[in-house]
C-alpha positions, 0 to 999 in steps of 0.5 A, spaced: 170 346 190 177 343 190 181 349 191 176 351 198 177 344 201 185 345 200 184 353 202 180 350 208 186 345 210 192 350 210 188 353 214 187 348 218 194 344 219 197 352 220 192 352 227 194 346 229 202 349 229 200 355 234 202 354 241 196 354 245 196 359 251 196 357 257 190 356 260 188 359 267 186 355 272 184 355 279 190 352 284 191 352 291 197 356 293 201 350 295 199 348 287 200 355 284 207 354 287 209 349 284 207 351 277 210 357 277 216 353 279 216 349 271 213 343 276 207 342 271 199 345 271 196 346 278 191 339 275 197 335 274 198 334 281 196 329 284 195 332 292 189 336 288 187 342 293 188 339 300 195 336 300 196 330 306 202 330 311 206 326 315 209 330 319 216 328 321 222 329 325 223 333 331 224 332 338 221 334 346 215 332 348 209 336 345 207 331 339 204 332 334 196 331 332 192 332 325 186 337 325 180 333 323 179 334 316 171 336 317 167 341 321 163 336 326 171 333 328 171 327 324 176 325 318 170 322 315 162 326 316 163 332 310 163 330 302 169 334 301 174 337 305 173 344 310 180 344 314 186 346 311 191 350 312 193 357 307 196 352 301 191 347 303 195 342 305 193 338 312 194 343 318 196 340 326 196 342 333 201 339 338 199 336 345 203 334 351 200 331 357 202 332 364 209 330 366 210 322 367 208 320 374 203 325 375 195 323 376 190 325 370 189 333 369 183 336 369 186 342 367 188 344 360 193 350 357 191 352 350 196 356 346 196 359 340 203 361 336 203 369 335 207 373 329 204 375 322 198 375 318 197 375 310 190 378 307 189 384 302 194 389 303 195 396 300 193 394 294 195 388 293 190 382 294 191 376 297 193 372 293 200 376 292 201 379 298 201 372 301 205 369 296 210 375 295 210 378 302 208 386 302 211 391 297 212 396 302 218 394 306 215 400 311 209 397 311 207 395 319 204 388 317 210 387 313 212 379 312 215 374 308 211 371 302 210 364 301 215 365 295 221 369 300 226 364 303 230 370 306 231 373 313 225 371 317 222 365 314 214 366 315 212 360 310 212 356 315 206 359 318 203 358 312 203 350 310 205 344 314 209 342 308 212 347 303 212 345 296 219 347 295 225 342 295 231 342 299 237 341 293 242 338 298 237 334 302 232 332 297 227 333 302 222 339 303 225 345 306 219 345 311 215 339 314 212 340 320 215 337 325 213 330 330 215 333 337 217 340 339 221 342 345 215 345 350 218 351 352 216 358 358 208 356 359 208 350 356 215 347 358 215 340 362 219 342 367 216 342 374 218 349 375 214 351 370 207 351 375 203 348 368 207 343 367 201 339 371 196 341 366 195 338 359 199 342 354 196 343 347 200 348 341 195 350 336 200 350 330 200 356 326 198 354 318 192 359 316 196 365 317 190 369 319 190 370 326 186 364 327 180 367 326 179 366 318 173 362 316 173 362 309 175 361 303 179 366 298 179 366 291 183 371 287 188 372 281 195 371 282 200 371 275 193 368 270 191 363 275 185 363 280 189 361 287 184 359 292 187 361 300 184 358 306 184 363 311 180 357 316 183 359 323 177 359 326 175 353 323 182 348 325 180 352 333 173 348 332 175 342 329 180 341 334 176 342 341 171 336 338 178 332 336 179 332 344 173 331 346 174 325 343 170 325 336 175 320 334 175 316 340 181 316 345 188 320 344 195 317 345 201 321 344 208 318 345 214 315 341 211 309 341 203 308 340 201 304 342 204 302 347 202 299 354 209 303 357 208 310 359 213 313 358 213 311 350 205 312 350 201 317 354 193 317 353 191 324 353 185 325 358 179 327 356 177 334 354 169 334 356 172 333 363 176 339 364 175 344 370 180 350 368 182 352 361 188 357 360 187 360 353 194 363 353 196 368 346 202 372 343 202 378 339 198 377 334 195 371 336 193 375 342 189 380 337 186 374 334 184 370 341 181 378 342 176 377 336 176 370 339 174 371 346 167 369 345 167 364 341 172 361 344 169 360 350 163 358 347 166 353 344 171 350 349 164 349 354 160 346 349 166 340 350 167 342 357 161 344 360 163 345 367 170 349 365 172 355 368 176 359 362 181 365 363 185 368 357 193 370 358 195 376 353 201 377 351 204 383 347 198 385 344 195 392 349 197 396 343 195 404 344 188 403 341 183 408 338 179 409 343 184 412 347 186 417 343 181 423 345 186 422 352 192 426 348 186 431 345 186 436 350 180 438 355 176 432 358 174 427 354 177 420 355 177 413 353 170 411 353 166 417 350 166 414 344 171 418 340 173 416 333 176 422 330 181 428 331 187 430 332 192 428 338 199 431 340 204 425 341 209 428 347 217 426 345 222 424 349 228 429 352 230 431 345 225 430 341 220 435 338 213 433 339 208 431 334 202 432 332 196 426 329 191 425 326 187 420 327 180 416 324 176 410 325 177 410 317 181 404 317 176 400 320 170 402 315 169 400 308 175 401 304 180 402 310 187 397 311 184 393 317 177 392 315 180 389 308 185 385 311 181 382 316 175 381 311 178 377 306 179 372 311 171 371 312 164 374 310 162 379 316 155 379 314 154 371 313 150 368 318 152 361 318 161 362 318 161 367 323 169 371 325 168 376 328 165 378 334 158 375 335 156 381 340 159 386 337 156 385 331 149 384 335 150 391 337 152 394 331 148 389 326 150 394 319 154 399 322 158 393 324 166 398 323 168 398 330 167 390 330 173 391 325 177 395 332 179 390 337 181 396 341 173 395 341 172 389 341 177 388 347 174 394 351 166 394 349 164 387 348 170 383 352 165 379 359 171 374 360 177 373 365 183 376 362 190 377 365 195 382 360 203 382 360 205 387 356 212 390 355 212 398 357 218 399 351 216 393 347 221 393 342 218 390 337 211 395 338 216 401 340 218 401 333 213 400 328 207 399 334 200 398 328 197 405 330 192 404 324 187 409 327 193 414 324 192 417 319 198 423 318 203 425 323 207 432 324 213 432 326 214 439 325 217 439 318 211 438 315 206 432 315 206 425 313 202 421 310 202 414 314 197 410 310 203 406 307 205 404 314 199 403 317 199 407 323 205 413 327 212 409 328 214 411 335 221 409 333 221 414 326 226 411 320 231 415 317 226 415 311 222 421 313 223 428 317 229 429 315 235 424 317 236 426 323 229 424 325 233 416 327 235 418 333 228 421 335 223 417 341 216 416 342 216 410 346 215 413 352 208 416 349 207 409 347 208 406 354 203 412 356 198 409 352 198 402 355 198 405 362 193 410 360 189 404 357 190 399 363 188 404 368 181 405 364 180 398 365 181 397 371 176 403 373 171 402 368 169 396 364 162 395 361 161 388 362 168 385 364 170 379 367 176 378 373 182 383 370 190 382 371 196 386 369 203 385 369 207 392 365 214 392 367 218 398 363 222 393 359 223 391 352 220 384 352 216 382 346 213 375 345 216 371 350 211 367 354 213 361 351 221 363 353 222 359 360 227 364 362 222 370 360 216 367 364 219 363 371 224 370 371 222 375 377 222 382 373 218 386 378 220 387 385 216 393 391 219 394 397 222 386 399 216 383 395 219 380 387 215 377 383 215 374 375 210 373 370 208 366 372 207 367 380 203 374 379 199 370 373 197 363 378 197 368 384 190 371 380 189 365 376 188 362 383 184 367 387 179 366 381 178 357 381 177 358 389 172 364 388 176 370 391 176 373 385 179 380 384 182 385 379 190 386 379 196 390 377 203 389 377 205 396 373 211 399 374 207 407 372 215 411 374 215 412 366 208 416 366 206 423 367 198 420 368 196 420 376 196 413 376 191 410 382 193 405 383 200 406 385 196 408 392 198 400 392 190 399 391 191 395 385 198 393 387 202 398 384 208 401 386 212 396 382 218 397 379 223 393 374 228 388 377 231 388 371 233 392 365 234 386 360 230 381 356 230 374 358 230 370 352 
C-alpha cells in the first residue's frame, strides 16, 4: 500500500510539470488580435466582446455620433449589446447640419461609404479571410485583413478602433475620428446644392456592405472568432437615434452650448419631406439589396418623406444581360441564366468566348457564401436580403443572391445611376461572377478564382502579351445595354435617371471636384453630375416626374433610342480626365 501511494504521487507531482495547452476560446476579432499578438487570452481583456470608443480628433464639420447600442435605438432597452462593429467595438456615423445661418431642413442626404467586404471566401472562412484578407491576390473581392497594414489599409473599415499600437506615438493606429471634412455631395460649400440639407455619413465598420444582420462564429488559429457583420442593424438603430429615441441631437465643437456655431441642434428626423439615399460602388451594391427595407425604415420615422436613391459606380454587366451577346433575340428579360457569350475585344483584340451560369448565386456558389455569412436567408425575424424577392421565390430563393436581379425584377423605387462607361477600377477586374470560363482563344480558363471575366486580362494568363488585350468597350456595351432596358422596360420601377459619360471615373460622388464638374456637354448645353441629379430629383418633389439620360452611347455598336434625344440623349464627354 505504501509503494502505490508514492507511485500515485509521482505521478501526480509529473502531471502537474507539464505545460497545459492552450485552451480554445471564443473572442472577438478585435480580442483574437490581441492574443495572437502575445497581449494575453481573449477573457483577460477587460473590453469583453464589445469594446467602447471615444472617438477623436479630426477635423470639418461632419461630427461624430455613436450608433445605439440596442435594436429599438436606445443605449439601454436590450439585456446585451446587438450592435457592433466587425471586431465588436462601438460603431458610429457622422451628421452635419445645414450651413450656419440657414433655417431648419426638412431635407435629409444619407450616404453610405463604398469599398470592400469580407465574408466566406473561396475557401476560406470568415474569420480568416477577414483577418488576413484573400488569398488569391487575383481574386476580384480582394482586400487587406484586419492583420494587413500595407498598401490600401482596409482594417479601418473593419473597426472604429484597431487594437494595435502605434510605436511612435503610443496610441492606436486607427480611432475613428470626431470631425470629417465633408466633401462633393456632402461638402458645406454652397456650391454644393446639398449643402441646405442634413448631411448624415454612415461610417463603414461591419465590412458587410451594410447589409449584415447577424453574427459569425468560426474557427480562426484554435479559437472561435465571433464577426458581426450588423450592417443592416447599425442602418436601423441609427434611423431611431435620429428620430430622437435618445432625445434631441446637438453636434459642434462645443456641446452644449447656446452659441451656433460651437453647437448646432440637429433637426428632427420624423419631420423630413425628402430623403436622398446616396451609395457608392459597393456600397451602392448593398443599398441595391437594401432598397426596400431602407425605404421602409426611413418612412417608419419619416411618414411623409419622399425618398430617392443615387448609385454610383455599381451598374455592373449583370447576368441577366448576357443572353444579349448569345446570338438570336433573347434579351435582358427572358429569364435567362445560363449559356455561352462572345465578348467583342477592341481593335486588336481577339474576341473571346464565356460561359456563363447562375451557379455563383446557388448553394455552393462564391456570392451566395459570401453574402450568407452575413445573415440566415431562411430567418423570419433578421431579414438581409430583399424581402420581396424572397416572397417571390420563397426556397428557390438564389436570384435573391444576384443584385442584378433584385435591381432589375424587385426594384419599385426612385433611382438615379452614375456610372463611368471605362470605369477603371470595374474595367479591370469588373466582379462578372456569373463567368464561369472564358476562351480567349488559346484555350479555356477557369475564372472561378477570380470570380467573374477581367475586362482588362493580367499578364497572368493567355500568353504574356495578353496585358496589352481590351475589352472595356464590351464592358461599356453592357452598361449601356442595361440602361437602355431599363429605361424601356421595368416591372414595377419607380422614376429613373442616368448619367454614363465615357470616362474612367470610379467612386467619386464624394470628390467636390467630380460631382459640381460639367462632364457632359449636347450641342451648348453642359451639364455635371449634381445639376442633371437635382434636375431630375426636382422634376419629382414638384410632381412632374420623368425618367432621364444623360449617356454618351458614341462607344456602342447597340441602336441606342434614346440618342433620337427622347430620353435626352446625344450626349457627349466634355472632358477626357477624372476630376478628383
Amino acid at each position: 500500500m505504501q509503494r502505490t501511494g508514492w507511485s500515485l504521487a509521482i505521478l501526480t507531482f509529473i502531471g502537474s510539470a507539464l505545460p497545459t495547452a492552450a485552451q480554445a476560446e471564443t473572442c472577438s476579432l478585435y480580442q483574437k488580435w490581441k492574443k495572437d499578438n502575445g497581449e494575453g487570452n481573449c477573457s483577460v481583456f477587460p473590453e469583453s466582446s464589445y469594446f467602447e470608443v471615444t472617438a477623436t480628433g479630426g477635423s470639418g464639420t461632419l461630427f461624430a455620433r455613436k450608433i445605439p447600442k440596442c435594436k429599438d435605438g436606445t443605449d439601454t432597452g436590450c439585456a446585451s449589446i446587438e450592435i457592433k462593429s466587425l471586431d465588436g467595438t462601438r460603431p458610429y456615423y457622422f451628421i452635419d447640419p445645414p450651413n450656419l445661418g440657414m433655417e431648419s431642413s426638412n431635407k435629409w442626404a444619407l450616404a453610405f461609404e463604398g469599398g470592400g467586404s469580407c465574408g466566406a471566401l473561396r475557401g476560406d472562412n470568415a474569420a480568416t479571410a477577414c483577418m488576413t484578407g484573400t488569398q488569391d491576390p487575383n481574386d476580384n473581392y480582394a482586400f487587406n485583413g484586419y492583420n494587413v497594414f500595407t498598401g490600401d489599409p482596409d482594417y479601418k473599415e473593419m473597426t472604429t478602433r484597431h487594437p494595435k499600437i502605434d510605436v511612435v506615438t503610443g496610441s492606436p493606429i486607427y480611432t475613428v475620428p470626431k470631425q470629417k471634412v465633408g466633401k462633393g455631395i456632402l461638402s458645406p460649400s454652397a456650391t454644393n446644392a446639398f449643402s441646405s440639407y442634413n448631411r448624415v455619413l454612415v461610417n463603414k465598420s461591419s465590412f458587410d456592405r451594410f447589409m449584415g444582420n447577424t453574427k459569425n462564429t468560426s474557427a480562426y488559429n484554435g479559437d472561435d472568432v465571433e464577426l458581426f457583420f450588423h450592417g443592416r442593424r447599425i442602418i436601423s438603430a441609427m434611423l431611431k437615434d435620429l428620430d430622437r429615441t435618445n432625445g434631441v441631437i446637438s453636434v459642434g465643437t462645443n456641446c452644449p452650448s447656446w452659441l451656433e456655431p460651437q453647437c448646432q441642434t440637429v433637426d428632427d428626423f420624423s419631420a423630413a419631406t425628402q430623403v436622398v439615399v446616396v451609395g457608392e460602388s459597393g456600397g451602392a451594391g448593398g443599398i441595391i439589396h437594401n432598397m426596400e427595407f431602407i425605404k421602409g425604415a426611413i418612412l417608419n420615422r419619416a411618414p411623409t418623406a419622399k425618398v430617392v436613391f443615387l448609385l454610383t459606380s455599381r451598374m455592373l454587366p449583370w447576368l441577366e444581360a448576357e443572353v444579349h451577346w448569345s446570338g438570336g433575340f433573347l434579351g435582358i428579360w427572358d429569364d435567362i441564366y445560363n449559356g455561352l457569350s462572345t465578348i467583342q475585344g477592341n481593335l486588336g483584340t481577339p474576341n473571346a468566348v464565356t460561359q456563363y451560369s447562375s451557379s455563383a448565386y446557388e448553394p455552393g456558389g462564391t456570392v451566395r457564401g459570401l453574402l450568407s455569412s452575413w445573415g440566415n436567408p431562411a430567418s423570419a425575424t433578421d431579414l438581409f436580403l430583399d424581402a420581396g424577392c424572397k416572397a417571390a421565390h420563397g426556397s428557390n430563393d438564389w436570384r435573391c443572391f444576384d443584385e442584378g436581379h433584385v435591381a432589375l425584377y424587385h426594384m419599385a423605387e426612385d433611382a438615379f445611376w452614375f456610372e463611368s462607361l471605362f470605369d477603371g477600377v470595374h474595367g479591370r477586374s469588373s466582379p462578372a461572377s456569373f463567368v464561369d470560363i472564358v476562351d480567349f482563344g488559346n484555350g479555356v480558363v477557369d475564372l472561378e478564382t477570380w470570380g467573374g471575366f477581367l475586362f482588362v486580362p493580367p499578364d497572368t494568363i493567355d500568353p504574356p502579351s495578353s496585358v496589352n488585350w481590351s475589352f472595356s468597350n464590351a464592358r461599356a456595351n453592357r452598361v449601356l445595354y442595361t440602361s437602355e432596358s431599363m429605361l424601356q422596360q421595368h416591372p414595377g420601377a419607380g422614376v429613373l435617371g442616368f448619367y454614363e459619360p465615357a470616362i474612367n471615373c470610379h467612386t467619386t460622388i464624394y470628390s467636390s471636384a467630380f460631382w459640381s464638374d460639367k462632364l457632359m456637354k449636347n450641342g451648348g448645353s453642359i451639364t455635371s453630375l449634381q445639376t442633371a441629379f437635382m434636375g431630375w430629383l426636382t422634376a419629382i418633389v414638384v410632381g412632374s416626374p420623368q425618367d432621364r439620360a444623360w449617356i454618351q452611347d458614341g462607344q456602342s455598336p447597340e441602336a441606342l433610342f434614346w440618342s433620337s434625344g427622347i430620353y435626352g440623349g446625344g450626349w457627349t464627354t466634355s472632358s477626357a480626365t477624372c476630376p478628383q
